[in-house]
C-alpha positions in Angstrom: 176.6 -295.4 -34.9 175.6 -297.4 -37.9 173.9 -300.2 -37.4 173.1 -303.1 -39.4 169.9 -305.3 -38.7 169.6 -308.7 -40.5 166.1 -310.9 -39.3 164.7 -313.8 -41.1 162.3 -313.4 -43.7 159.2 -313.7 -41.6 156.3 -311.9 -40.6 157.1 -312.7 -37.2 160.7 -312.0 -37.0 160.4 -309.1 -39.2 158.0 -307.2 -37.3 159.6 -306.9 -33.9 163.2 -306.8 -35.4 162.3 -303.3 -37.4 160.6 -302.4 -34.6 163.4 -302.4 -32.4 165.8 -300.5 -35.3 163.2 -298.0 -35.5 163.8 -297.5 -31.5 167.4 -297.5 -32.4 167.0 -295.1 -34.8 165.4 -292.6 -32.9 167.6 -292.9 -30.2 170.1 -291.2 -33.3 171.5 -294.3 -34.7 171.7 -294.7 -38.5 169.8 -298.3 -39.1 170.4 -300.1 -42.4 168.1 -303.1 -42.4 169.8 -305.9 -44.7 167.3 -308.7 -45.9 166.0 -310.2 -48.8 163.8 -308.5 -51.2 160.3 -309.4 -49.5 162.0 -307.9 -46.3 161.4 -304.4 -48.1 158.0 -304.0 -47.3 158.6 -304.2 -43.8 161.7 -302.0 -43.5 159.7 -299.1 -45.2 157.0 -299.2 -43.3 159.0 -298.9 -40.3 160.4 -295.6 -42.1 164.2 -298.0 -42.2 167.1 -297.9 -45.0 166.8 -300.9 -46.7 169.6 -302.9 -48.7 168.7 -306.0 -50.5 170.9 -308.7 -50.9 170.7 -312.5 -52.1 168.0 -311.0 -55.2 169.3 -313.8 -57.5 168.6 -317.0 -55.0 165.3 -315.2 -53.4 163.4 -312.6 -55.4 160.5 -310.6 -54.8 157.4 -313.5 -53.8 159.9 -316.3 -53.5 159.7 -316.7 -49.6 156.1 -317.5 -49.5 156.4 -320.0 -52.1 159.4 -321.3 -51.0 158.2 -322.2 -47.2 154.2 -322.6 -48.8 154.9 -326.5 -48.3 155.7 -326.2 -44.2 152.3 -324.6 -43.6 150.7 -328.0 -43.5 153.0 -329.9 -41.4 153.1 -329.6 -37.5 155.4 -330.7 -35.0 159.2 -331.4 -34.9 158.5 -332.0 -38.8 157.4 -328.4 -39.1 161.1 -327.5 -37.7 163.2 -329.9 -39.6 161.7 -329.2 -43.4 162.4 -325.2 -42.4 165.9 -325.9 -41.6 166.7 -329.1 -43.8 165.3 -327.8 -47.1 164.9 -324.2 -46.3 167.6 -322.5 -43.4 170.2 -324.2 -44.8 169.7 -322.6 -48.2 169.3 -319.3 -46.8 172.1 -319.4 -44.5 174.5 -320.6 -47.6 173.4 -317.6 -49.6 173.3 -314.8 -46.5 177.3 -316.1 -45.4 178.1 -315.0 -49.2 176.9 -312.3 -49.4 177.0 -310.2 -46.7 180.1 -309.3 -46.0 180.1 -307.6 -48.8 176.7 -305.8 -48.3 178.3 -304.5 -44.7 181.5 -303.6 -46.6 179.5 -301.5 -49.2 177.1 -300.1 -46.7 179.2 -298.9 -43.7 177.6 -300.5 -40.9 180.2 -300.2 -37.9 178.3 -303.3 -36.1 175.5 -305.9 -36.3 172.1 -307.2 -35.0 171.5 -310.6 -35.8 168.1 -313.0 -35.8 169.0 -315.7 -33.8 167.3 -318.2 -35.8 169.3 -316.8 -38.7 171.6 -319.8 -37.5 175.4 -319.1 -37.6 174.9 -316.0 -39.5 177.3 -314.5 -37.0 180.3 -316.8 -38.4 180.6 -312.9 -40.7 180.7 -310.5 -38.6 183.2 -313.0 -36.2 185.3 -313.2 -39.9 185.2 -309.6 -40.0 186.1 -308.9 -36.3 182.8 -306.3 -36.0 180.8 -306.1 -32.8 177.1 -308.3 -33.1 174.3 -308.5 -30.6 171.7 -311.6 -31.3 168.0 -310.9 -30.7 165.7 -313.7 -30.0 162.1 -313.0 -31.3 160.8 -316.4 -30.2 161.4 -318.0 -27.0 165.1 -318.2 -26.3 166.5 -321.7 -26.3 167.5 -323.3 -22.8 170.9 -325.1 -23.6 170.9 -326.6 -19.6 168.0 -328.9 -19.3 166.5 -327.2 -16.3 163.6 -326.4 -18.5 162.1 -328.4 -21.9 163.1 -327.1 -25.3 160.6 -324.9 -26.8 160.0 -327.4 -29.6 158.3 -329.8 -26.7 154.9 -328.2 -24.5 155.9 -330.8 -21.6 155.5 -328.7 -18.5 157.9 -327.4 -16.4 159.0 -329.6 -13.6 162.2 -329.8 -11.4 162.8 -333.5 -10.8 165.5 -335.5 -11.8 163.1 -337.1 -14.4 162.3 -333.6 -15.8 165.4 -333.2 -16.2 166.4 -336.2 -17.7 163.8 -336.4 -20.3 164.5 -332.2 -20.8 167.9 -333.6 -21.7 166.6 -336.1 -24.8 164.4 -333.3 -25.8 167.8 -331.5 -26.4 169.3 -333.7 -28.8 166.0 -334.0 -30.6 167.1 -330.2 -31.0 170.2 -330.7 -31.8 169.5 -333.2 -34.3 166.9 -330.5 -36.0 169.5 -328.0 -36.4 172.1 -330.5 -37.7 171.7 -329.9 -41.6 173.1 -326.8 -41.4 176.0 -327.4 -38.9 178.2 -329.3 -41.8 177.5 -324.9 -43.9 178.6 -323.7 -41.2 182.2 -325.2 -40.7 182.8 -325.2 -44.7 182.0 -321.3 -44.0 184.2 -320.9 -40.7 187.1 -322.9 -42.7 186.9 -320.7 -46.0 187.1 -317.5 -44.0 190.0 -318.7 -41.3 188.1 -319.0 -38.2 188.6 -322.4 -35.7 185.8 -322.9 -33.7 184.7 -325.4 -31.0 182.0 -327.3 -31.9 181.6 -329.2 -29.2 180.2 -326.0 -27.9 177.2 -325.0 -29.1 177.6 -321.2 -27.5 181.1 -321.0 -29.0 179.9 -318.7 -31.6 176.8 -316.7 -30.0 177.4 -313.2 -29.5 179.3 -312.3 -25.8 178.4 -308.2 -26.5 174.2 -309.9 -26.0 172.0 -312.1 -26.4 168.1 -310.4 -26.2 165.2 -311.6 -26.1 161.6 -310.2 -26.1 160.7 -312.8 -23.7 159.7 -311.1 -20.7 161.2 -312.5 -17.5 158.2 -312.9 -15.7 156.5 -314.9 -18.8 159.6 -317.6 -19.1 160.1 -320.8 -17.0 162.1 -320.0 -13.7 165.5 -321.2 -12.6 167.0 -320.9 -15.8 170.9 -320.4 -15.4 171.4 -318.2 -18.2 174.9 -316.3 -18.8 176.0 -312.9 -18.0 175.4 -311.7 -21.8 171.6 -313.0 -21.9 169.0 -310.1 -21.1 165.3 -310.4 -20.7 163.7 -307.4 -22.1 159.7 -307.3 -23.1 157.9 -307.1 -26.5 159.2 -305.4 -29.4 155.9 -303.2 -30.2 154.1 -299.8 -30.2 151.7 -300.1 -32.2 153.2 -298.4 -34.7 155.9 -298.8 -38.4 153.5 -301.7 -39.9 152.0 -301.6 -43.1 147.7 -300.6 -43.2 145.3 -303.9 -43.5 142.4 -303.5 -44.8 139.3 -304.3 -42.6 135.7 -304.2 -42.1 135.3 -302.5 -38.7 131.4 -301.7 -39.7 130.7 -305.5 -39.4 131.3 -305.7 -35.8 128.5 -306.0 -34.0 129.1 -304.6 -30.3 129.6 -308.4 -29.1 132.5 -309.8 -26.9 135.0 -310.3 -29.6 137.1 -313.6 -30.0 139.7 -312.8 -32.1 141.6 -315.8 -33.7 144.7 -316.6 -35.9 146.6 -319.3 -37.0 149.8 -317.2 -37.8 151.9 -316.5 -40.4 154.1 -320.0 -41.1 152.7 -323.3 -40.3 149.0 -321.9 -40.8 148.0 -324.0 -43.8 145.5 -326.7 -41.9 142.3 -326.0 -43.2 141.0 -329.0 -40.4 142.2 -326.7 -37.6 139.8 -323.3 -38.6 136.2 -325.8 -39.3 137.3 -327.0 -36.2 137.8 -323.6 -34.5 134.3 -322.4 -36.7 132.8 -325.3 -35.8 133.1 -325.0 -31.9 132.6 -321.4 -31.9 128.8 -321.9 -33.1 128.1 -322.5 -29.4 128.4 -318.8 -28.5 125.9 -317.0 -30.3 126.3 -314.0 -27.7 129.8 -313.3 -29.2 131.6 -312.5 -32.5 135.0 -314.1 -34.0 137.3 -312.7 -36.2 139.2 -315.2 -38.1 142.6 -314.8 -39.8 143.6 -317.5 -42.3 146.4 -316.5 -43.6 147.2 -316.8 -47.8 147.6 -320.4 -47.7 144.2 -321.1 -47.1 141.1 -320.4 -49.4 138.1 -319.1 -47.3 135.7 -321.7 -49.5 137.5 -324.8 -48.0 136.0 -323.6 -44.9 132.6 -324.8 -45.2 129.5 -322.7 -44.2 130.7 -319.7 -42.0 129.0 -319.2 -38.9 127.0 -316.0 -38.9 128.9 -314.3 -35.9 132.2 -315.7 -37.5 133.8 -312.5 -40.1 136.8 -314.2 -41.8 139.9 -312.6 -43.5 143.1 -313.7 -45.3 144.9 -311.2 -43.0 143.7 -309.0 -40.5 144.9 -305.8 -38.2 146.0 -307.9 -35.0 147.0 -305.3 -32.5 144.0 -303.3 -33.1 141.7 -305.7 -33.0 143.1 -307.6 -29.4 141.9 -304.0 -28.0 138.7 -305.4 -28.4 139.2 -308.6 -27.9 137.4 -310.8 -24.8 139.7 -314.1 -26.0 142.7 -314.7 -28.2 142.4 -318.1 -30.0 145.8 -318.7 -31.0 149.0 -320.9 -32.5 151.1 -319.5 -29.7 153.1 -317.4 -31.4 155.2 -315.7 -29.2 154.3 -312.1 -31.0 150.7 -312.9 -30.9 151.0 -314.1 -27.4 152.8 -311.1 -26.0 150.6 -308.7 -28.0 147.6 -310.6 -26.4 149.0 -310.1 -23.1 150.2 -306.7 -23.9 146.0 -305.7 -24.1 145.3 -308.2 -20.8 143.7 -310.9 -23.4 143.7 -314.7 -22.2 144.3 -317.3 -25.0 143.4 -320.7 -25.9 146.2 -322.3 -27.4 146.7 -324.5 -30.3 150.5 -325.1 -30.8 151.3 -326.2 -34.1 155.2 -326.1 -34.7 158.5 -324.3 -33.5 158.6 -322.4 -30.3 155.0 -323.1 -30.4 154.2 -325.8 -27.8 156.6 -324.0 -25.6 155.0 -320.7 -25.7 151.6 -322.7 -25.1 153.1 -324.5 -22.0 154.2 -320.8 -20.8 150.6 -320.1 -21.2 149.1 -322.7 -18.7 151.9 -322.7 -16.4 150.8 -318.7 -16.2 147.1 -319.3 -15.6 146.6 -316.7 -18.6 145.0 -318.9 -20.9 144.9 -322.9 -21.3 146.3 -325.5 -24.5 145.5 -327.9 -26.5 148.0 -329.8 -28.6 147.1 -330.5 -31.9 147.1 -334.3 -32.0 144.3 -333.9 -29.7 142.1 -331.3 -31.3 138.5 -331.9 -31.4 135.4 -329.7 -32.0 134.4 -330.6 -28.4 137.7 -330.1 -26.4 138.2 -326.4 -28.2 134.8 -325.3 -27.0 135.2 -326.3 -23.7 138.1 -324.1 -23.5 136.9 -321.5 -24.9 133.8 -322.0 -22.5 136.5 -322.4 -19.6 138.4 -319.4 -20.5 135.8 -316.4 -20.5 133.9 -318.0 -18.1 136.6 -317.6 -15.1 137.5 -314.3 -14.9 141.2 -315.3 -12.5 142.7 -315.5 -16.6 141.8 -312.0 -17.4 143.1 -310.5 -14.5 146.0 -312.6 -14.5 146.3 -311.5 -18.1 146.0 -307.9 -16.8 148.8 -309.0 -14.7 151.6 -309.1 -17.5 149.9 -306.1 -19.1 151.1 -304.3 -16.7 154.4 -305.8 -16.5 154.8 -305.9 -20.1 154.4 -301.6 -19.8 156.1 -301.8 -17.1 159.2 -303.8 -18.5 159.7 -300.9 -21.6 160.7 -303.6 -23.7 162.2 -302.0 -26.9 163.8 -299.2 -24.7 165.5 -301.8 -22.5 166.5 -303.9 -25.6 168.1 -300.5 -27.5 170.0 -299.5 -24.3 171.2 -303.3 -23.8 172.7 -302.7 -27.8 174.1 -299.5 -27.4 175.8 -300.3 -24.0 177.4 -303.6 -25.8 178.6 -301.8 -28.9 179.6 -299.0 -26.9 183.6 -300.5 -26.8 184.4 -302.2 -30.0 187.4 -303.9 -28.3 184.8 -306.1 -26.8 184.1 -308.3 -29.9 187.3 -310.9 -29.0 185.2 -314.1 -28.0 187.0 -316.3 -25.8 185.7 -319.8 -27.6 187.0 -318.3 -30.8 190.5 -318.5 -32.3 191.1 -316.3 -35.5 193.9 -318.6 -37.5 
């Protein structure tokens, strides 16, 4: 079958999204990822066809820029500048073009982003079958857990639930901007939808996620069409990063990273320098990202090596600790090697990935309005000095091999494109 795979423009959508079509793909699908141009990179080094499409409104470089601004906010603000002055755009040029881009290229059905919001509205128009794969933590629309966007932890009283409830609007209200595309989209194209439901549109074939079951929240009433399956890596289809193994020492490693998006805080790596000078005995690898230059860091510490970017799965081999945003790539890829973390959520799915963590015993938080110099060192002190996180760590190592994530996630896809009959949507009424 050919299939076409359309992810957000972001490291850390990109990477498991190509990773799962190159599982499809050698499972003897033909995978034609569709993406803006500064997807390219990623598609070829995970041996994909690539098709470009909205090169006018996003050129080569222009993704970087355009979200450069969002690395230095945190919080809820983080999430509505992305969608307000950002999503929005992308989803208004994405709805126009690609339905010619799966016209030209052949693709018999579709993989979608999630957070590529309402991106589905075309292949709904076009009556082709689409799966939705969540590469963040899925979105629990019931109120028995918070919204990801929130680290509150998870309770099951009635004022949990209540107070998971006004965390939803909040959510609702962040997403809103591009609600208002959306129906101009479904109207031009002849679609009625209900929009007081806000699963009228999501894909009934599935609904993936790389969550792993045993690392969500329980009690979650999800629907018939939403699978767990595990992480979406092996280790394997990314491009070569440069790095300079002959400066580590033989020390416990601490491997730390800000991410890829809202990484722009230059307060949050002093900090993280700073408290690390109280371990001498080990050795930190730092990645900054490219929105921060290494000389607004102050005086490095000498068992601190920093990089703009570095080789993340090969280094949490190594690794002792993962000082992290929370991620959920990083996070699983952490776990994947049996690492513990210390958390600092900045934005996004973020605080709930970091609430996951606690509740877990794999690692322990800290949210960023309450970052000190003093409070990160005592977690890091607190984490590699109780050894009941690393094996708990160990734990969902071997769950996450055991769970065979991209394998499940490709047979979940081919089993729900397997009858094409099976795209009608029953919220859906084609006018």
């Amino acid at each position: 079958m050919k299939i076409g795979l359309v992810s957000m423009p972001f490291v850390g959508h990109l990477n498991p999204m190509t990773a799962l079509g190159r599982k499809l793909q050698s499972r003897g699908h033909e995978i034609v990822v569709i993406g803006v141009p500064d997807a390219e990179p990623f598609a070829r080094a995970a041996d994909l066809t690539f098709v470009p499409f909205c090169e006018e409104e996003y050129p080569a470089g222009s993704i970087a820029e355009l979200y450069a601004p969002i690395s230095k906010l945190h919080g809820l603000e983080a999430a509505r500048q992305s969608v307000r002055d950002k999503n929005a755009g992308l989803f208004t040029a994405a709805s126009q073009h690609l339905p010619w881009k799966l016209t030209q290229t052949g693709v018999e059905a579709l993989v979608i982003d999630v957070i590529h919001t309402y991106l589905e509205l075309v292949p709904l128009s076009l009556q082709m079958p689409y799966a939705q794969v969540s590469t963040g933590l899925p979105l629990d629309l019931s109120a028995s857990t918070p919204p990801f966007f929130f680290s509150w932890p998870h309770e099951v009283t009635t004022a949990a639930r209540d107070r998971n409830r006004e965390g939803l609007k909040a959510t609702g209200e962040i997403f809103a901007p591009i609600v208002p595309l959306a129906k101009s989209y479904a109207a031009k194209v002849g679609l009625t939808i209900d929009w007081n439901d806000p699963a009228a549109t999501v894909s009934k074939l599935a609904v993936i996620t790389q969550t792993p079951r045993e690392f969500d929240f329980p009690g979650i009433p999800w629907p018939s069409y939403f699978h767990y399956a595990g992480s979406f890596h092996d280790g394997d289809g990314r491009e070569p990063i440069a790095f300079p193994w002959g400066k580590l020492d033989g020390k416990p490693l601490v491997y730390a990273s800000m991410g890829t998006l809202v990484n722009g805080s230059e307060a949050i790596y002093r900090i993280i320098l700073q408290a690390l000078r109280s371990f001498p005995e080990i050795q930190v690898v730092l990645s900054i990202g490219r929105n921060i230059k290494p000389e607004a860091l102050g005086v490095v510490p000498k068992n601190a090596i920093v990089v703009p970017i570095a080789p993340q799965l090969r280094l949490l081999k190594h690794a002792s600790l993962c000082i992290t945003h929370a991620g959920l790539n990083t996070a699983l890829e952490a776990l994947a090697n049996g690492v513990p973390m210390v958390a600092i959520p900045i934005g996004y799915d973020q605080p709930g990935v970091a609430a996951r963590i606690a509740y877990h015993g794999v690692g322990e938080f800290l949210d960023f309005e309450h970052l000190s110099v003093e409070r990160v060192r005592l977690l890091i002190e607190q984490v590699l000095g109780n050894p009941q996180y690393r094996q708990k760590a160990r734990k969902f190592q071997a769950a996450i091999a055991r769970n065979r994530g991209l394998d499940l996630a490709a047979e979940l896809i081919e089993r729900a494109f397997k009858s094409k009959s099976r795209v009608v949507v029953d919220a859906l009424v084609v006018t």
